[in-house]
N, C-alpha and C positions, 0 to 999 in steps of 0.2 A: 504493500500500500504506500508507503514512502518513497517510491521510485515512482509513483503514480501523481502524491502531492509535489514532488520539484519540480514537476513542470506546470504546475496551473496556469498560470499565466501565458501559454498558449493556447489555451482554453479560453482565457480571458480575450485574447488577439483575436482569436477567429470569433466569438462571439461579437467583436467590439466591429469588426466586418460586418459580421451581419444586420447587428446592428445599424450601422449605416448603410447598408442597403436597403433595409425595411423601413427605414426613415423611422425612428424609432425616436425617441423623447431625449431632447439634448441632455436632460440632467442623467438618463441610463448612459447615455456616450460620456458625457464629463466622468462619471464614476469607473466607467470600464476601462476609460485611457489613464488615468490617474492609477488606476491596481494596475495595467501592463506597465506603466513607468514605472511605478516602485518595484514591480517583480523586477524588470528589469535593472535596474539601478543597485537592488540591496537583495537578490533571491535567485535570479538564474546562476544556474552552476555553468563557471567557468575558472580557466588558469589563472592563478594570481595575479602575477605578472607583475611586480613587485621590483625593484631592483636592487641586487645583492651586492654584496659588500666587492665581488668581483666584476662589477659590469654587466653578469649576463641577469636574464629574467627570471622570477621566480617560476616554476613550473605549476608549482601545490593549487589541489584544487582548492577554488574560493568562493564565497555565493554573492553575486551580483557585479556589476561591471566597475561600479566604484569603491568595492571592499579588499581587500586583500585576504590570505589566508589566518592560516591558527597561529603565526608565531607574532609576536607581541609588534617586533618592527613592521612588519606588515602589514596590518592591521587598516589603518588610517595614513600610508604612506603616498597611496592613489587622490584621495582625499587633498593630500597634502600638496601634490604638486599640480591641483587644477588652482590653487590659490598663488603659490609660488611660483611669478614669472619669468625666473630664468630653469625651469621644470617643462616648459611647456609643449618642449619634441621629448622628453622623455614618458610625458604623460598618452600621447598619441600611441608612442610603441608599445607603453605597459598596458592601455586600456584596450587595446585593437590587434597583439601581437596576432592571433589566428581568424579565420572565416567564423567562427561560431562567436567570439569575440566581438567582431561587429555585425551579424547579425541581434546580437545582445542590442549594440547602441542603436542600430539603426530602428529595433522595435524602440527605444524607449525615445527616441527622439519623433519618431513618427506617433506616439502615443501622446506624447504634449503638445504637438501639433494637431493632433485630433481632439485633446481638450478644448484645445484657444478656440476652434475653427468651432465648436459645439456652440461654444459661448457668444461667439461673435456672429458669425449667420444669421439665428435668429435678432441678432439686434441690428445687425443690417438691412435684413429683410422685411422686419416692423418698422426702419424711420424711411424705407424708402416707397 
């Protein structure tokens, strides 16, 4: 059953599709893109990607695109270098080293994009 709840939030995706196919009530689309961001951000399982004390990347597996793994330095290390701007090609290659990696970001950037556009549509659509 745990190998079944890690991936919810593609459940959540394809739901949050159909949902905008069936034109569905903007606050179910606000709420559905909001769970696929956060799946995505702090829950899909992917490689750390951390950077060690050698240069190369962490491997160890980690849950969500902006988390790192179990050990203490890596942790909050991803975190760290979307604030710190001289981090900011190191954070590209730790958060995107593999294809599954930026499929991670690419749902969760297309899911707050799916919030905004819920939110906004209908108030474009009512002042015009």
């Amino acid at each position: 059953m745990r190998g079944i709840w890690t991936y919810w939030g593609y459940v959540a995706a394809a739901a949050l599709i159909v949902a905008w196919g069936s034109g569905a009530a903007s606050a179910v689309i606000v709420v559905l893109s909001l769970a696929v961001a956060a799946y995505a951000a702090f829950q899909i399982p992917v490689w750390c990607g951390a950077v060690n004390r050698n240069g190369t990347y962490c491997r160890r597996n980690a849950m969500g695109i902006l988390m790192g793994c179990g050990l203490r330095q890596h942790r909050w290390q991803k975190m760290k270098m979307i604030v710190l701007r001289s981090k900011a090609g190191d954070f590209s290659r730790a958060v995107f080293p593999t294809a599954k990696e930026k499929f991670g970001a690419f749902i969760a950037v297309a899911s707050l994009a799916s919030a905004i556009a819920a939110v906004v549509a209908p108030l474009v659509a009512g002042s015009g």
